[in-house]
MARDOLO-306441 format. One record per residue (C-alpha): x, y, z; residue in three letters; residue number from 1. Coordinates in steps of 0.25 Angstrom, whole numbers, padded with zeros to 4 digits. Example, Ala and Ser with C-alpha at 12.3 -4.5 7.8 and 13.67 -1.06 7.14 Angstrom:
! MARDOLO-306441
<site><px>0049</px><py>-0018</py><pz>0031</pz><code>ALA</code><pos>1</pos></site>
<site><px>0055</px><py>-0004</py><pz>0029</pz><code>SER</code><pos>2</pos></site>
//
This chain:
! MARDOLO-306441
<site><px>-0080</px><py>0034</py><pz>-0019</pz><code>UNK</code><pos>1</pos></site>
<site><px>-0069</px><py>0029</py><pz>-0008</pz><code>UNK</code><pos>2</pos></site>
<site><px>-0057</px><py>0034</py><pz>-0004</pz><code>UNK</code><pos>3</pos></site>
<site><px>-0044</px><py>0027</py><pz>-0006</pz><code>UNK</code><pos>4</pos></site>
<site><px>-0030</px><py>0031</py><pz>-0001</pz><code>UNK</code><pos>5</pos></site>
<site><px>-0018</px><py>0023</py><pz>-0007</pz><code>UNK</code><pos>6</pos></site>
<site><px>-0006</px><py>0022</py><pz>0000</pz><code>UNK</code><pos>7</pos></site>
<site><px>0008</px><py>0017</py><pz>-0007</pz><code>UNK</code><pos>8</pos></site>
<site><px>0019</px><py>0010</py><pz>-0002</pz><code>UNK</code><pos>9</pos></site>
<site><px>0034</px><py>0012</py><pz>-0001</pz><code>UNK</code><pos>10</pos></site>
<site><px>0042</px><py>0018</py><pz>-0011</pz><code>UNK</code><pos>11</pos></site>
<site><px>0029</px><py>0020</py><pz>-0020</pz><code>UNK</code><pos>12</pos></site>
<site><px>0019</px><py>0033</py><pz>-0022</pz><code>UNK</code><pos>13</pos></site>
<site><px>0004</px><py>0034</py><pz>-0024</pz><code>UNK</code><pos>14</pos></site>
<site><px>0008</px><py>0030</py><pz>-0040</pz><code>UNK</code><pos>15</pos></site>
<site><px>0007</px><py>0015</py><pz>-0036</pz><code>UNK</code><pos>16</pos></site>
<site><px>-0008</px><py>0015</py><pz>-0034</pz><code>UNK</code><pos>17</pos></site>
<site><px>-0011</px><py>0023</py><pz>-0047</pz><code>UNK</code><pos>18</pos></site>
<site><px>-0019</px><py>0008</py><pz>-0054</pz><code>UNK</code><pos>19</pos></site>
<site><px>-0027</px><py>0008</py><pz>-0040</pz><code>UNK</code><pos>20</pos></site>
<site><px>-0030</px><py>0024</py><pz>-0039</pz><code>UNK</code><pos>21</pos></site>
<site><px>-0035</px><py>0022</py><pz>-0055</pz><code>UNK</code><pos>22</pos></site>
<site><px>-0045</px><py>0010</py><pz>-0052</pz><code>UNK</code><pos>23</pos></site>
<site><px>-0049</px><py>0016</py><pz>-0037</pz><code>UNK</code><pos>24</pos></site>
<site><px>-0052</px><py>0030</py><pz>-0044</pz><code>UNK</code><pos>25</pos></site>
<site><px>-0059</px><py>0024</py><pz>-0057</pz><code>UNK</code><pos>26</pos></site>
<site><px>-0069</px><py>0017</py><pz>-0044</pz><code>UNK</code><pos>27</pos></site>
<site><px>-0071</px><py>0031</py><pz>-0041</pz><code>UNK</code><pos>28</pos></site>
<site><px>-0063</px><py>0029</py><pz>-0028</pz><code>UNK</code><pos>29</pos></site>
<site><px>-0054</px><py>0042</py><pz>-0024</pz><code>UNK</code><pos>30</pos></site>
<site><px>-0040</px><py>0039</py><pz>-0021</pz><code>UNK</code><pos>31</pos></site>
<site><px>-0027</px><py>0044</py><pz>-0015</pz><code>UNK</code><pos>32</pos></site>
<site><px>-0015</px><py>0038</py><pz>-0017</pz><code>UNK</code><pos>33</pos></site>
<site><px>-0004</px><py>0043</py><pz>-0008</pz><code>UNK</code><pos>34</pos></site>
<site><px>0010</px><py>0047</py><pz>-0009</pz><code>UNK</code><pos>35</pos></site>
<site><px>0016</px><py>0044</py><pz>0005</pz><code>UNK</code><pos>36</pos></site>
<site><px>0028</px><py>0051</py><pz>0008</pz><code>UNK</code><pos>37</pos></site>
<site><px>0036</px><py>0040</py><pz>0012</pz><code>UNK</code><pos>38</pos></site>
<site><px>0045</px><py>0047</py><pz>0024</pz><code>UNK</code><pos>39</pos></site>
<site><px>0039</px><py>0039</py><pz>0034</pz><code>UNK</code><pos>40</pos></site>
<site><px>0027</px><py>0029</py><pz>0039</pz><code>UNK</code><pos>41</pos></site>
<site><px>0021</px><py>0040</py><pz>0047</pz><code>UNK</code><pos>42</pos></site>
<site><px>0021</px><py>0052</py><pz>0035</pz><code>UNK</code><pos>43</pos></site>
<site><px>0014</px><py>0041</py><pz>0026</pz><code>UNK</code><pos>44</pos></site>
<site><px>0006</px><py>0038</py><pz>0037</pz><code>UNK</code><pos>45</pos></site>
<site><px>0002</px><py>0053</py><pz>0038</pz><code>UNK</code><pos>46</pos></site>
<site><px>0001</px><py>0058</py><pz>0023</pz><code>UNK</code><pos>47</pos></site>
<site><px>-0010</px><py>0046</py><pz>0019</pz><code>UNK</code><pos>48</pos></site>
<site><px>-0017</px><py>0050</py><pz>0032</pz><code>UNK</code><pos>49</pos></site>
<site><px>-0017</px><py>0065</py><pz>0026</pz><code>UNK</code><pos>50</pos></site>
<site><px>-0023</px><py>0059</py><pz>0014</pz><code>UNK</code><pos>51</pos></site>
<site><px>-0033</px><py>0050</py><pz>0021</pz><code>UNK</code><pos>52</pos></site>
<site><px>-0038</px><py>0063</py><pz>0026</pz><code>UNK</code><pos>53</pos></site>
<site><px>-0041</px><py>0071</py><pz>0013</pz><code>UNK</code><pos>54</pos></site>
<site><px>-0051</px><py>0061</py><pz>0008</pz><code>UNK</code><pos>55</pos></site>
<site><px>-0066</px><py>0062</py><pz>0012</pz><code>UNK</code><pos>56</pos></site>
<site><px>-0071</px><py>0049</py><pz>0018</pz><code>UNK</code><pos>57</pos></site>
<site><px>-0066</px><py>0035</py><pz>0021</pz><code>UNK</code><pos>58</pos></site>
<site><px>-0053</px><py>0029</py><pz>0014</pz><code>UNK</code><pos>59</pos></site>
<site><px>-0048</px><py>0017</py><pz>0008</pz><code>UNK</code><pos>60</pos></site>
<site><px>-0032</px><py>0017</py><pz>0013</pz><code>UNK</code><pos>61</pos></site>
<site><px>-0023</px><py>0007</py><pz>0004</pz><code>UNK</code><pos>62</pos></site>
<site><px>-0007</px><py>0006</py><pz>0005</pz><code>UNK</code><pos>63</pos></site>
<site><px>0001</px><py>-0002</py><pz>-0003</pz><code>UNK</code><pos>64</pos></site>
<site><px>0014</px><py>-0010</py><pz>0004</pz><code>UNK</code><pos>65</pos></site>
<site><px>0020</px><py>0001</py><pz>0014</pz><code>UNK</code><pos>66</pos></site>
<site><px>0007</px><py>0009</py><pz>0012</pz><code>UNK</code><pos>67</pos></site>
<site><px>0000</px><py>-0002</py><pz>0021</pz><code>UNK</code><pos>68</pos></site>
<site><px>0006</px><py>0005</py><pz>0033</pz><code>UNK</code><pos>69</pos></site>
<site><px>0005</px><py>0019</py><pz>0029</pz><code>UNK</code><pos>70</pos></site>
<site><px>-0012</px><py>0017</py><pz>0028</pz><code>UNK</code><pos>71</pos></site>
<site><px>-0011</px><py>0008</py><pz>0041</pz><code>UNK</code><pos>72</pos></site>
<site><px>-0005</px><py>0020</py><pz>0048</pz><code>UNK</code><pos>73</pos></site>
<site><px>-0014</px><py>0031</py><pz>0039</pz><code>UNK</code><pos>74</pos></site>
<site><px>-0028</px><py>0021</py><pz>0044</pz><code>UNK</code><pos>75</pos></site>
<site><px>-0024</px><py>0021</py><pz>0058</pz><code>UNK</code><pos>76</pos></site>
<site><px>-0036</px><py>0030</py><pz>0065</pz><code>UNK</code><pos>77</pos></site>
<site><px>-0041</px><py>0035</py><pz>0051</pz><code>UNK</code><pos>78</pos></site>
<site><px>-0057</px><py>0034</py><pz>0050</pz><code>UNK</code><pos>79</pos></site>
<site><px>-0056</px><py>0037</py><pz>0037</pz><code>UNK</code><pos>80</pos></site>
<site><px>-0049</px><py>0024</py><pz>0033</pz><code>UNK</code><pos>81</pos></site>
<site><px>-0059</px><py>0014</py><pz>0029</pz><code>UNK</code><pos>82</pos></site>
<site><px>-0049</px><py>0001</py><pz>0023</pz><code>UNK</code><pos>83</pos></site>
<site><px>-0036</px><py>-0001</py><pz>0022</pz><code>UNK</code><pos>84</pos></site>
<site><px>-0030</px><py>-0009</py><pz>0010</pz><code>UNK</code><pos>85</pos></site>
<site><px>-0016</px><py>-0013</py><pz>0009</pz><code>UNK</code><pos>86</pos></site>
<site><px>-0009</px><py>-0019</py><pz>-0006</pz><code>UNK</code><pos>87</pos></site>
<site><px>0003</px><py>-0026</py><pz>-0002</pz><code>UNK</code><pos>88</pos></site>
<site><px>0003</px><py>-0017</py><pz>0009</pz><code>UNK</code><pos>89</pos></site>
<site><px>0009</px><py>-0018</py><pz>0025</pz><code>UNK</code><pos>90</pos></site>
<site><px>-0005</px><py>-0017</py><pz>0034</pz><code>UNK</code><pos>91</pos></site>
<site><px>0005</px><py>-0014</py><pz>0049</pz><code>UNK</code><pos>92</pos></site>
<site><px>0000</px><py>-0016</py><pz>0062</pz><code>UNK</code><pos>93</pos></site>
<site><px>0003</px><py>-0007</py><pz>0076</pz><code>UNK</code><pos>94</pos></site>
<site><px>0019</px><py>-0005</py><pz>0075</pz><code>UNK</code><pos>95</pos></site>
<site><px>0022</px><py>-0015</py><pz>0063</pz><code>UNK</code><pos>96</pos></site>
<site><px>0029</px><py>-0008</py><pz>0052</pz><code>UNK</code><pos>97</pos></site>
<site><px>0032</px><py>-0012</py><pz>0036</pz><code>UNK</code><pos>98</pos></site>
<site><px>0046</px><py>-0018</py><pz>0041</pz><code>UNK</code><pos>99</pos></site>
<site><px>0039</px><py>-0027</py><pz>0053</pz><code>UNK</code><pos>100</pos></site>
<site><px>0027</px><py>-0032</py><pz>0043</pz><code>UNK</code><pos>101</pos></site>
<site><px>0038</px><py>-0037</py><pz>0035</pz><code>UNK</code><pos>102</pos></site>
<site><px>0043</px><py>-0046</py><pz>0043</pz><code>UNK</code><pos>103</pos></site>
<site><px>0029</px><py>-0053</py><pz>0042</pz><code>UNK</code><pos>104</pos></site>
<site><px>0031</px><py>-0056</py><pz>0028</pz><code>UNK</code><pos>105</pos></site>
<site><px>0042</px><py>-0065</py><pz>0020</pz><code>UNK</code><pos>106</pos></site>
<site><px>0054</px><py>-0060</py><pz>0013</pz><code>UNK</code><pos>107</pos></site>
<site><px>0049</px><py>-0050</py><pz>0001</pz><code>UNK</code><pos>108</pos></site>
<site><px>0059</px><py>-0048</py><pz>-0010</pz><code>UNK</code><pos>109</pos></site>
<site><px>0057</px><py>-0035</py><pz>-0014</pz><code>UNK</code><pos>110</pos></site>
<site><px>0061</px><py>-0030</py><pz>0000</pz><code>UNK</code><pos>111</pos></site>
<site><px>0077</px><py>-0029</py><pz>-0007</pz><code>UNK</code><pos>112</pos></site>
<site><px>0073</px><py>-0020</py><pz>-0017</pz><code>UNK</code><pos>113</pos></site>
<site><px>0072</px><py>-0009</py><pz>-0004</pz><code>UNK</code><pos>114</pos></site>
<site><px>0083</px><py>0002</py><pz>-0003</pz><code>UNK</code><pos>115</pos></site>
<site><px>0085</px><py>0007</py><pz>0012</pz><code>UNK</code><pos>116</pos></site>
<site><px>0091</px><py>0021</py><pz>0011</pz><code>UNK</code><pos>117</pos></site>
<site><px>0101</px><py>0026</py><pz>0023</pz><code>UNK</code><pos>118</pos></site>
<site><px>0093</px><py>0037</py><pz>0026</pz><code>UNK</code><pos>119</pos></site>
<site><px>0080</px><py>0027</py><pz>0028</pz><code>UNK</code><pos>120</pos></site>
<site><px>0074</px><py>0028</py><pz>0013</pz><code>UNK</code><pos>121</pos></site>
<site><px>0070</px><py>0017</py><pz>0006</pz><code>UNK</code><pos>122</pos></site>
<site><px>0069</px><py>0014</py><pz>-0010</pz><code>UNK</code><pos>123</pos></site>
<site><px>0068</px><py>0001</py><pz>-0020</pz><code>UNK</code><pos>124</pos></site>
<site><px>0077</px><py>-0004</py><pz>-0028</pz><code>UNK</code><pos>125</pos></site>
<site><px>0071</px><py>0002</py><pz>-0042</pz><code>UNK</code><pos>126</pos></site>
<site><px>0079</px><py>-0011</py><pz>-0048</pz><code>UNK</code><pos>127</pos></site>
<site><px>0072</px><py>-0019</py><pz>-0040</pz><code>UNK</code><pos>128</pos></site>
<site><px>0056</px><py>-0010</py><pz>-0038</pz><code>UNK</code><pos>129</pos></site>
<site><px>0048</px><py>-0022</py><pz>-0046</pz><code>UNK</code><pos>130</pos></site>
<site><px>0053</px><py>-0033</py><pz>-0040</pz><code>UNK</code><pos>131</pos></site>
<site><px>0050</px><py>-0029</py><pz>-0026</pz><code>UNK</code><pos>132</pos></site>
<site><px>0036</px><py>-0021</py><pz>-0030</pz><code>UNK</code><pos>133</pos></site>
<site><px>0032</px><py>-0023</py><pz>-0042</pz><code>UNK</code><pos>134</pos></site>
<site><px>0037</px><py>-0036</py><pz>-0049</pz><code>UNK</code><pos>135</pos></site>
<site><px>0023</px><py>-0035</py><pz>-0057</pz><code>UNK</code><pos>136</pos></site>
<site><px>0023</px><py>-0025</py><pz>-0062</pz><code>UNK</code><pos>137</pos></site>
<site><px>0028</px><py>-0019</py><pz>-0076</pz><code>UNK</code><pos>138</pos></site>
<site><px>0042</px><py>-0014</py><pz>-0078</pz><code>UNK</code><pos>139</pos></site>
<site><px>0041</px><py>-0001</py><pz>-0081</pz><code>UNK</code><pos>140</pos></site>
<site><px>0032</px><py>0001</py><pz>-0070</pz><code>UNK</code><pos>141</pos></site>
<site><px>0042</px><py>-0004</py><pz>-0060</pz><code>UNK</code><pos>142</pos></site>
<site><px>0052</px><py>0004</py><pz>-0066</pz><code>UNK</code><pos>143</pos></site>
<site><px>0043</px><py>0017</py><pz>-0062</pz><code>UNK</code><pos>144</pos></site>
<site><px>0040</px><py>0013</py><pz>-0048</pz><code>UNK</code><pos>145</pos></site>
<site><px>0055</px><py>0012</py><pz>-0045</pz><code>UNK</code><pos>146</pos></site>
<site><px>0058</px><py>0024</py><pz>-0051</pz><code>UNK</code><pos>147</pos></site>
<site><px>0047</px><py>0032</py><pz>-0043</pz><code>UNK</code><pos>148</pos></site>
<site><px>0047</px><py>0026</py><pz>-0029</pz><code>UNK</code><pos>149</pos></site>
<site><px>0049</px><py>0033</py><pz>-0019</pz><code>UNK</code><pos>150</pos></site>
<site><px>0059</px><py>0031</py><pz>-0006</pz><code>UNK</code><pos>151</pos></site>
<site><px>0050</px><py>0027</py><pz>0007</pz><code>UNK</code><pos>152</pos></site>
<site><px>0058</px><py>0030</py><pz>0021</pz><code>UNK</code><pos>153</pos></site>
<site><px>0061</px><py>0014</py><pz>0028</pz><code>UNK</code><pos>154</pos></site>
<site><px>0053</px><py>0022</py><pz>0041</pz><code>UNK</code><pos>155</pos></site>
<site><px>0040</px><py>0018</py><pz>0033</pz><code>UNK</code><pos>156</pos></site>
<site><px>0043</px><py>0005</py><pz>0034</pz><code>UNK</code><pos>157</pos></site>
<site><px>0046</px><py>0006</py><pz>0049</pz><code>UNK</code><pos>158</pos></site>
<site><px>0037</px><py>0013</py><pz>0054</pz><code>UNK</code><pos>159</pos></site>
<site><px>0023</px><py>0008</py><pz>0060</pz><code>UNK</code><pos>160</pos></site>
<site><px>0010</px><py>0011</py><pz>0055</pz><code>UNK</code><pos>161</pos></site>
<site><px>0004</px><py>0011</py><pz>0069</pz><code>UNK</code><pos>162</pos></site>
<site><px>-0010</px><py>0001</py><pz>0070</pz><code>UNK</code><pos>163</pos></site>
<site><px>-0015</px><py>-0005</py><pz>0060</pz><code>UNK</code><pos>164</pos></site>
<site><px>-0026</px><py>0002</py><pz>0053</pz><code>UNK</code><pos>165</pos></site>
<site><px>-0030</px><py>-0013</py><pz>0045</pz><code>UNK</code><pos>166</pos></site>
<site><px>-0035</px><py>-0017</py><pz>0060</pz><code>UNK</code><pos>167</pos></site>
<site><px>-0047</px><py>-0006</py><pz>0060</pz><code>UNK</code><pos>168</pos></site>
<site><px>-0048</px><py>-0006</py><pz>0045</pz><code>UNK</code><pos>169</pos></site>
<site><px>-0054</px><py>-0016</py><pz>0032</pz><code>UNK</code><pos>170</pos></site>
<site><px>-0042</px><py>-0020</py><pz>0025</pz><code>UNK</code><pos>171</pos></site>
<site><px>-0039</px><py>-0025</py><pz>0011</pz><code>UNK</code><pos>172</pos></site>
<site><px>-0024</px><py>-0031</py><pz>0007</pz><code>UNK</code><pos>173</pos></site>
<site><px>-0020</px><py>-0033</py><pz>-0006</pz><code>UNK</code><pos>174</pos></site>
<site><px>-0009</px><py>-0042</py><pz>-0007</pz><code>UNK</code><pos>175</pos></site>
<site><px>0002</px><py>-0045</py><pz>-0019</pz><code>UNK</code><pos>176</pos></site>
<site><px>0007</px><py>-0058</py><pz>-0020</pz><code>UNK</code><pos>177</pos></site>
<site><px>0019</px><py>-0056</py><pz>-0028</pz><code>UNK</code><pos>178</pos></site>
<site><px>0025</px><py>-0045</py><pz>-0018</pz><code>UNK</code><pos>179</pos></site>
<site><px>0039</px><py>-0044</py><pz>-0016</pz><code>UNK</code><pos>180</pos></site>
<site><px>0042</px><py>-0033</py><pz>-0007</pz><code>UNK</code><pos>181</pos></site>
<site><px>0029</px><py>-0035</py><pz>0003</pz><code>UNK</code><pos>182</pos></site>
<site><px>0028</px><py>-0051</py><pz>0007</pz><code>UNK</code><pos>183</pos></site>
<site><px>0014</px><py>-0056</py><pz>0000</pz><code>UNK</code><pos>184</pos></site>
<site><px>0013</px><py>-0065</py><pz>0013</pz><code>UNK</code><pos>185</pos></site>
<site><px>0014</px><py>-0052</py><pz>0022</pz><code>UNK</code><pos>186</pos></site>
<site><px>0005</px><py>-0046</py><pz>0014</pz><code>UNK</code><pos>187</pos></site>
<site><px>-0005</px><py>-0057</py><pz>0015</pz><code>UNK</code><pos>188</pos></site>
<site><px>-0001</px><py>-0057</py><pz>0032</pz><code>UNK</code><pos>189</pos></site>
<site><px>-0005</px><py>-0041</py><pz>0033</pz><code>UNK</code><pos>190</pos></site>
<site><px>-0018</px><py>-0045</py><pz>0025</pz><code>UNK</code><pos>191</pos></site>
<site><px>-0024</px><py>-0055</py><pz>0033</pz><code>UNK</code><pos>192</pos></site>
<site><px>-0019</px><py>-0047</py><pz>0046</pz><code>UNK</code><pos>193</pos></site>
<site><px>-0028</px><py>-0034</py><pz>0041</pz><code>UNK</code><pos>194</pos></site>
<site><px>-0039</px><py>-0044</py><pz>0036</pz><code>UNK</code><pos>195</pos></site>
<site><px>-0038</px><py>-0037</py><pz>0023</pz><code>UNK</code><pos>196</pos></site>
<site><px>-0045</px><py>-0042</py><pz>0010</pz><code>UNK</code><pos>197</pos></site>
<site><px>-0036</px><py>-0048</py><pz>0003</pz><code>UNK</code><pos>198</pos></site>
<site><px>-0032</px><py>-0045</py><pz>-0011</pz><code>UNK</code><pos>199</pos></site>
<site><px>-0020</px><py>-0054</py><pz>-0017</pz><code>UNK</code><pos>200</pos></site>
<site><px>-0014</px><py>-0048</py><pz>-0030</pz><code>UNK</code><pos>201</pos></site>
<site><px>-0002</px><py>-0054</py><pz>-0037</pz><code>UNK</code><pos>202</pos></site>
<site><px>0006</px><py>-0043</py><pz>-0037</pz><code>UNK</code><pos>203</pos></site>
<site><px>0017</px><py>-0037</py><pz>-0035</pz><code>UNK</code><pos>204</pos></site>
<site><px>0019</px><py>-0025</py><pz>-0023</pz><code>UNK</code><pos>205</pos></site>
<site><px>0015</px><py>-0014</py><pz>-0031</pz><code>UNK</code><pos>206</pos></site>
<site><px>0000</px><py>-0020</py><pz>-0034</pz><code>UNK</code><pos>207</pos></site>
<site><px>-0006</px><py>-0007</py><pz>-0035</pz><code>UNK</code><pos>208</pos></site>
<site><px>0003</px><py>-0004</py><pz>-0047</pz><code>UNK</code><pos>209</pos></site>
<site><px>0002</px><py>-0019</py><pz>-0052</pz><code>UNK</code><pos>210</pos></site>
<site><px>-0014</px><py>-0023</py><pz>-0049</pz><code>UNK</code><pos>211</pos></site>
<site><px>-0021</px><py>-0009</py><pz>-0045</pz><code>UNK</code><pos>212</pos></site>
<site><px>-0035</px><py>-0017</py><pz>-0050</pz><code>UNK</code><pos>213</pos></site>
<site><px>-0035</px><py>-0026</py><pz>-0040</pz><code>UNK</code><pos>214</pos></site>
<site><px>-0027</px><py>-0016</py><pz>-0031</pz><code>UNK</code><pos>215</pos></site>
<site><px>-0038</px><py>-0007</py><pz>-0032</pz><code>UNK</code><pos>216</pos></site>
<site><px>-0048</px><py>-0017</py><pz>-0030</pz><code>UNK</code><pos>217</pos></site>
<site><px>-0043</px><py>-0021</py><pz>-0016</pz><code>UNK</code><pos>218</pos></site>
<site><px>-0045</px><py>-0007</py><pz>-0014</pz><code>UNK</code><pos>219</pos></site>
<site><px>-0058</px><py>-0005</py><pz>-0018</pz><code>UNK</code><pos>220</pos></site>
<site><px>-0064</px><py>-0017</py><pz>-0009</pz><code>UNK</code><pos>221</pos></site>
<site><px>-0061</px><py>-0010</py><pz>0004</pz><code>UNK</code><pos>222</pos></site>
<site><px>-0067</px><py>0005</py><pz>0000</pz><code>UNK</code><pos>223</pos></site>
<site><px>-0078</px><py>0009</py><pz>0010</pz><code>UNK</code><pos>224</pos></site>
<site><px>-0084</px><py>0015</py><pz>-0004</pz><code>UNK</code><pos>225</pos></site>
<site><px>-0093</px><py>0014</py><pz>-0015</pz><code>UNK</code><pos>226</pos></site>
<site><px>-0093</px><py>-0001</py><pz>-0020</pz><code>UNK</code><pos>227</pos></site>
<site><px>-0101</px><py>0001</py><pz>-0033</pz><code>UNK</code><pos>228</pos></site>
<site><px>-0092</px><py>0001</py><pz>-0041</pz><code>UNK</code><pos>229</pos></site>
<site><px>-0083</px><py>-0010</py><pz>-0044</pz><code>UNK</code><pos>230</pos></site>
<site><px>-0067</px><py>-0010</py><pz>-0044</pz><code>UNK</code><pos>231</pos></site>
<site><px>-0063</px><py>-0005</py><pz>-0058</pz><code>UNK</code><pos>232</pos></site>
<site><px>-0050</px><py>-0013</py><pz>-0065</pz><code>UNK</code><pos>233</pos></site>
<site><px>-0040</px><py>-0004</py><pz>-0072</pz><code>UNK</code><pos>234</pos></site>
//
């Protein structure tokens, strides 16, 4: 059995990775999936390195978009972290931020569906939620997403990670080419920097919600676990 931490991206929960958690868990893999508190960089960074440090052993950490520099940050110095994975995820070096990768990548699309609040709170446009994240998946499940996200501070974005835990750690990335929000070509930039095995998905940003099988399977290839058994499909 290995230990896997999930790690969400803005304006989401610990819900996004409920596909992935079933398959991992079915493995016989145990598995947290955090809520991070979104105030700042440095609190997420803090509460998934108090999560880290409940578990017994060494520990698979995976962020999904903005969730890529909360694990960076969480990694850093940590023993116990034995691989990173990153699904359409930002993987920062010393002092880059979310908003400085960006400017790596082409124009993404989806980046006008953000809402930048006076008193520094960010949101998406519920109207415009499935284009930006989730043009693949099913209506219904857009409209429930939207309805549930939750407001991440614009210091998240901001803020720097501090060194990159990818240069001292086996990475994998898994990448979704039909991204609007997150630049599929600066995704596929960050992978090759981290030397991460590659997985490409056509997907959407919110591949956990849209292909957990192959989301999970990314996954299981980098646990420092029991490899008996193979990857179970849902």
């Amino acid at each position: 059995m290995a230990n896997v931490v999930l790690v969400h991206g803005a304006w989401g929960d610990g819900s996004v990775w409920q596909g992935v958690t079933a398959v991992l868990q079915r493995q016989g893999h145990r598995v947290l999936a955090l809520d991070l508190p979104l105030t700042s960089l440095e609190a997420d960074i803090a509460w998934t390195r108090r999560q880290l440090a409940t578990l017994d052993g060494p520990v698979t950490l995976v962020g999904h978009s903005y969730g890529g520099v909360v694990i960076s940050g969480a990694a850093h110095q940590n023993a116990q972290v034995t691989a990173l994975v990153f699904v359409a995820a930002y993987a920062p070096d010393t002092a880059e931020t979310l908003m400085t990768l960006n400017e790596h990548g082409g124009a993404s699309p989806g980046s006008a569906a953000i809402r930048f609040g006076e008193d520094g709170w960010t949101t998406l446009d519920p109207d415009l939620f499935g284009e930006a994240l989730g043009a693949d998946l099913p209506e219904a499940t857009i409209r429930t997403l939207a309805a549930a996200q939750r407001p991440t501070h614009s210091t998240c974005f901001s803020s720097p990670s501090g060194h990159g835990a990818w240069r001292d750690l086996p990475c994998a990335y898994v990448l979704s080419v039909d991204d609007q929000i997150l630049d599929p070509g600066l995704q596929r930039w960050l992978a090759e920097r981290t030397n991460a095995t590659l997985t490409e998905l056509p997907a959407g940003h919110l591949s956990p919600v849209s292909r957990p099988d192959e989301v999970a399977a990314a996954i299981y290839g980098m646990l420092d676990g029991d490899k008996s058994a193979e990857p179970v499909r849902a």
